[in-house]
VOKE-520630 format. One line per field, with one value per atom (N, C-alpha, C): residue in three letters; residue number from 1; x, y, z; atom name. Coordinates in steps of 0.1 Angstrom, whole numbers. Layout:
<atoms>
aa	[Ala ...] $
i	[NUM ...] $
east	[X ...] $
north	[Y ...] $
up	[Z ...] $
at	[CA ...] $
</atoms>
This chain:
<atoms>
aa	[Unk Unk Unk Unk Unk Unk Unk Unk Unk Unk Unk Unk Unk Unk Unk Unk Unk Unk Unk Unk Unk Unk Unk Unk Unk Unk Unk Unk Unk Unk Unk Unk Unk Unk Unk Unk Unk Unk Unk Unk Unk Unk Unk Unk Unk Unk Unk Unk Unk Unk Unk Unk Unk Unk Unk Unk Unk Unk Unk Unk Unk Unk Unk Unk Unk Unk Unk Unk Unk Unk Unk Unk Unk Unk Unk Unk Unk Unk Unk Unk Unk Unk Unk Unk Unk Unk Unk Unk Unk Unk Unk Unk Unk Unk Unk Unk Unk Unk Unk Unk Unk Unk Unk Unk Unk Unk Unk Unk Unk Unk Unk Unk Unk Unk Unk Unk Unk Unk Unk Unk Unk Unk Unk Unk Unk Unk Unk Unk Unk Unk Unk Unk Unk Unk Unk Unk Unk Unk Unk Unk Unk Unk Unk Unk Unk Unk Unk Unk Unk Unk Unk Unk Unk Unk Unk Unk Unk Unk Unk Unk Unk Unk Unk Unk Unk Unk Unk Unk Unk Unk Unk Unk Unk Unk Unk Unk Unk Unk Unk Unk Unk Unk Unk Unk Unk Unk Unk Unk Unk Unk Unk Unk Unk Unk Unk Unk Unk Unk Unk Unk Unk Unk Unk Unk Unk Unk Unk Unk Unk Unk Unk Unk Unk Unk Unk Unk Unk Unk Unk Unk Unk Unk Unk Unk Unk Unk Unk Unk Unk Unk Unk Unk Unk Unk Unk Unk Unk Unk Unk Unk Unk Unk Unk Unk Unk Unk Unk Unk Unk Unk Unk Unk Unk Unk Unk Unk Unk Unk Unk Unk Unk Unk Unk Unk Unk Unk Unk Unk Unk Unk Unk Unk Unk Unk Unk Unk Unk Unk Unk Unk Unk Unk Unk Unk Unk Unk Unk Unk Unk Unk Unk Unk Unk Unk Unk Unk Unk Unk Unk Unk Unk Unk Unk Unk Unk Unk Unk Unk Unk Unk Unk Unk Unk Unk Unk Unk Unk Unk Unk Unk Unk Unk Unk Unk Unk Unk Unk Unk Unk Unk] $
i	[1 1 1 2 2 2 3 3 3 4 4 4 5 5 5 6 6 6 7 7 7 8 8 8 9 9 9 10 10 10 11 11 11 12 12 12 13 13 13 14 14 14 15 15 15 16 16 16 17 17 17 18 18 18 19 19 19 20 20 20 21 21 21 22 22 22 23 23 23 24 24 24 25 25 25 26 26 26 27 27 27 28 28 28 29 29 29 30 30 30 31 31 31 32 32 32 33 33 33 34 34 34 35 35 35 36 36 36 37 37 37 38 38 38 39 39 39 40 40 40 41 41 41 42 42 42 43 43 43 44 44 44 45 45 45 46 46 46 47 47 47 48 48 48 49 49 49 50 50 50 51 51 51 52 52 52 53 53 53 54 54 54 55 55 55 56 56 56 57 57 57 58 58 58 59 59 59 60 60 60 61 61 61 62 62 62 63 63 63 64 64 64 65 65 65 66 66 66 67 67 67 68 68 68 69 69 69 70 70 70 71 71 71 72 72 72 73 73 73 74 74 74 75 75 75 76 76 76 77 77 77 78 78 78 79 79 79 80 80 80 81 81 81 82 82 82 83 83 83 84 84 84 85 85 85 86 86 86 87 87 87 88 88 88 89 89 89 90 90 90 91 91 91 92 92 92 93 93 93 94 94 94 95 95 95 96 96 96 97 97 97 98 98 98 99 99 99 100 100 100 101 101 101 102 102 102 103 103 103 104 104 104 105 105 105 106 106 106 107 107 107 108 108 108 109 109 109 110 110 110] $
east	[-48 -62 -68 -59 -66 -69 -61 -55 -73 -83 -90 -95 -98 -108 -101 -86 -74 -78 -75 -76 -90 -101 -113 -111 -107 -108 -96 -83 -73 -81 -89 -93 -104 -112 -122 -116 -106 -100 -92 -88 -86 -97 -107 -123 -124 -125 -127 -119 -105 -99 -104 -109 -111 -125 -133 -145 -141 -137 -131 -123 -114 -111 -121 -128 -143 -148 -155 -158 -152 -141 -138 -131 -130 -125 -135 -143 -152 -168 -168 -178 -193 -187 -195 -199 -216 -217 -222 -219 -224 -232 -248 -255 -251 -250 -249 -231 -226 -214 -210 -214 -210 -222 -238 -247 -258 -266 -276 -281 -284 -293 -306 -310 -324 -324 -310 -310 -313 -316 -319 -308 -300 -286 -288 -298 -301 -312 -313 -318 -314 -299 -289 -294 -287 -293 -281 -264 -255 -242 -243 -236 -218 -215 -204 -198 -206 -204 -202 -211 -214 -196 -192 -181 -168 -172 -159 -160 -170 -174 -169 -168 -172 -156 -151 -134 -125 -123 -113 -119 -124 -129 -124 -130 -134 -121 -109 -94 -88 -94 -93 -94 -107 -110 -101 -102 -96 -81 -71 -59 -61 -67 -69 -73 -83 -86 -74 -68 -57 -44 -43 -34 -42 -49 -56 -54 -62 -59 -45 -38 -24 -19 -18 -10 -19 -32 -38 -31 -29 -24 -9 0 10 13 2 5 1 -11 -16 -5 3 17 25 28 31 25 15 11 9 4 -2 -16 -21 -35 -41 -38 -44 -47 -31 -31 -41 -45 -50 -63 -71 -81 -88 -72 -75 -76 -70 -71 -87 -89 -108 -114 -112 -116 -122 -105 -103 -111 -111 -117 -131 -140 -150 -159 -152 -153 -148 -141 -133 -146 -155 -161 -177 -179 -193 -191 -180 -178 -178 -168 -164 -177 -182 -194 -205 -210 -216 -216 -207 -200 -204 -199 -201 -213 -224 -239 -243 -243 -244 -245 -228 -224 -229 -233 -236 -256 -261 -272 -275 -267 -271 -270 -264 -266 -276 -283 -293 -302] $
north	[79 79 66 59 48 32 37 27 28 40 41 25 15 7 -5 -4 -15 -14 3 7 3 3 1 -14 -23 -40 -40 -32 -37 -35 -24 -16 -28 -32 -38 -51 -55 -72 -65 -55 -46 -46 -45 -47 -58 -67 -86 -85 -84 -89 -82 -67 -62 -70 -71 -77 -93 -100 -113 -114 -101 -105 -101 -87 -83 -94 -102 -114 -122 -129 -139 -133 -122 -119 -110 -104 -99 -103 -109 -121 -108 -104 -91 -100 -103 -105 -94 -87 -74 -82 -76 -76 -69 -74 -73 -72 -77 -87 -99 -99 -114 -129 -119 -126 -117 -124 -111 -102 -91 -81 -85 -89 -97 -107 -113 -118 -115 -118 -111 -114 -112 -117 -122 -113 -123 -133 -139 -149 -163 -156 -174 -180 -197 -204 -205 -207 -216 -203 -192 -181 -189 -196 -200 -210 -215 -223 -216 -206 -196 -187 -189 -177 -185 -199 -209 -213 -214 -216 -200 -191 -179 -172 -174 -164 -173 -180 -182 -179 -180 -179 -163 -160 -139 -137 -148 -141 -143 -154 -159 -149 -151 -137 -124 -119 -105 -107 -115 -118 -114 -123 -125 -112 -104 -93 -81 -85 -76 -70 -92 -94 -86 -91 -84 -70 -65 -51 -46 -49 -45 -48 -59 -67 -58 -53 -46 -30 -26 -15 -14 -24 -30 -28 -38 -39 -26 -17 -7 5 6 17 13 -6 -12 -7 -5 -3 -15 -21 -38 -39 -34 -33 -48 -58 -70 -76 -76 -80 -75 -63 -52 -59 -62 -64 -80 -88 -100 -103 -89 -94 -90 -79 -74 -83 -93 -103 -113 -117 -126 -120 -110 -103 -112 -107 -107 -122 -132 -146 -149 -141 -149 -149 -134 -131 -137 -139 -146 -158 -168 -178 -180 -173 -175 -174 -163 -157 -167 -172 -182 -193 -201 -209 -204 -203 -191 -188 -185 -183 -197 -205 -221 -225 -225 -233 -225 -213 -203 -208 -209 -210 -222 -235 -239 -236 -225 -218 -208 -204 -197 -198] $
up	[-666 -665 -671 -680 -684 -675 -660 -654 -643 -648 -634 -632 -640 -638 -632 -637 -628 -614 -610 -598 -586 -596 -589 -586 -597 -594 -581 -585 -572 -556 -557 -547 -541 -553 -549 -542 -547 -542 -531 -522 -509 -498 -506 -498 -495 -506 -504 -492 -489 -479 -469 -469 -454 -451 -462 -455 -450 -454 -450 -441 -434 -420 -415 -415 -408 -402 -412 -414 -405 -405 -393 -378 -377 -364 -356 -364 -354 -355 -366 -369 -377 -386 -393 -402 -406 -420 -426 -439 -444 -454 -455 -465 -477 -488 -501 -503 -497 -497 -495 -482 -478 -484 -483 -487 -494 -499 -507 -497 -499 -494 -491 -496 -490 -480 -474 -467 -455 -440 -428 -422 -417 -412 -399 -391 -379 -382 -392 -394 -397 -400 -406 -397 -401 -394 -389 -395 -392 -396 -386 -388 -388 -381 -379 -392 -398 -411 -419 -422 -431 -433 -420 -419 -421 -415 -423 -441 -443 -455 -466 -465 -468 -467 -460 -453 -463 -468 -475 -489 -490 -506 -509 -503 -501 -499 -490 -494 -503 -511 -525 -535 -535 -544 -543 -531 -529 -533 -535 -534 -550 -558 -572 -579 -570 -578 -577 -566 -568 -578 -575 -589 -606 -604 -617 -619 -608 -609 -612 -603 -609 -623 -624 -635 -648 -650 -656 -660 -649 -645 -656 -650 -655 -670 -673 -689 -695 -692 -697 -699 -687 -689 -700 -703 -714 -727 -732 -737 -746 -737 -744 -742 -749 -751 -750 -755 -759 -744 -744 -727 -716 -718 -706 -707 -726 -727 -719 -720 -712 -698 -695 -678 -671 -684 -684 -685 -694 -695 -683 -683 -672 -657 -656 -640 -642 -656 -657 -656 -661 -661 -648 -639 -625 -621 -619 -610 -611 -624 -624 -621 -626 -619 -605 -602 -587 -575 -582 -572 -577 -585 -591 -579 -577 -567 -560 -556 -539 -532 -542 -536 -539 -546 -543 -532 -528 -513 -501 -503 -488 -492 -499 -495 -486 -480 -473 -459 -453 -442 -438 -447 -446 -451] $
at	[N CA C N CA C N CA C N CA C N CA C N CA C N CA C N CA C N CA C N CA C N CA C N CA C N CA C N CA C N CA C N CA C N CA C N CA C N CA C N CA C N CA C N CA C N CA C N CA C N CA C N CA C N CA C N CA C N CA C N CA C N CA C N CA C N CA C N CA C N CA C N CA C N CA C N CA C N CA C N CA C N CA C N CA C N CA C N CA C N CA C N CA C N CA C N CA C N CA C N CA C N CA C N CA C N CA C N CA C N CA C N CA C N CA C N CA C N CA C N CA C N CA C N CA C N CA C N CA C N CA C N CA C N CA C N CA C N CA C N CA C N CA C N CA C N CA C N CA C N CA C N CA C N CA C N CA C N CA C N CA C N CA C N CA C N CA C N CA C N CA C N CA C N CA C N CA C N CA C N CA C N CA C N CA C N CA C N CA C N CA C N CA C N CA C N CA C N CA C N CA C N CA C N CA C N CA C N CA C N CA C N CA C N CA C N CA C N CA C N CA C] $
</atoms>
């Protein structure tokens, strides 16, 4: 039971990648993933930039959150608490960074 929150990050970096093929093969942008919720989606200006700009990153991410989750998972059966507490860590700094970045570079398509 202590593994539930590994499970939600693996799950969540599972999502990253399904929305990021979504994303480049059937050309889905989801509001309040791909770009804010207040965005109008049929409003982009530059949907195709947006989706080159946006599909690697999001398989970036998703790849990374995986590893996390797991390796989380991992150590916690370990019983290496320290470690478990760093990869909490580490998620938490990936994701304000990363996503940080990320709404930077997409605001110039919309």
């Amino acid at each position: 039971m202590d593994q539930i929150f590994d499970l939600a990050i693996a799950f969540f970096g599972i999502y990253m990648i399904y929305t990021a093929v979504q994303l480049k093969v059937n050309k889905v942008i989801r509001p309040g993933v791909v770009v804010p919720g207040s965005v109008n989606v049929r409003a982009i200006k530059d949907r195709d930039g947006l989706i080159a700009y946006t599909f690697p990153r999001m398989l970036i991410e998703g790849v990374v959150l995986i590893a996390i989750g797991f390796a989380g998972i991992v150590f916690g059966l370990m019983g290496q608490s320290v470690i478990h507490m760093v990869a909490y860590i580490a998620t938490l700094i990936f994701l304000l960074v990363f996503n940080r970045i990320m709404e930077k570079g997409k605001k110039q398509y919309y």
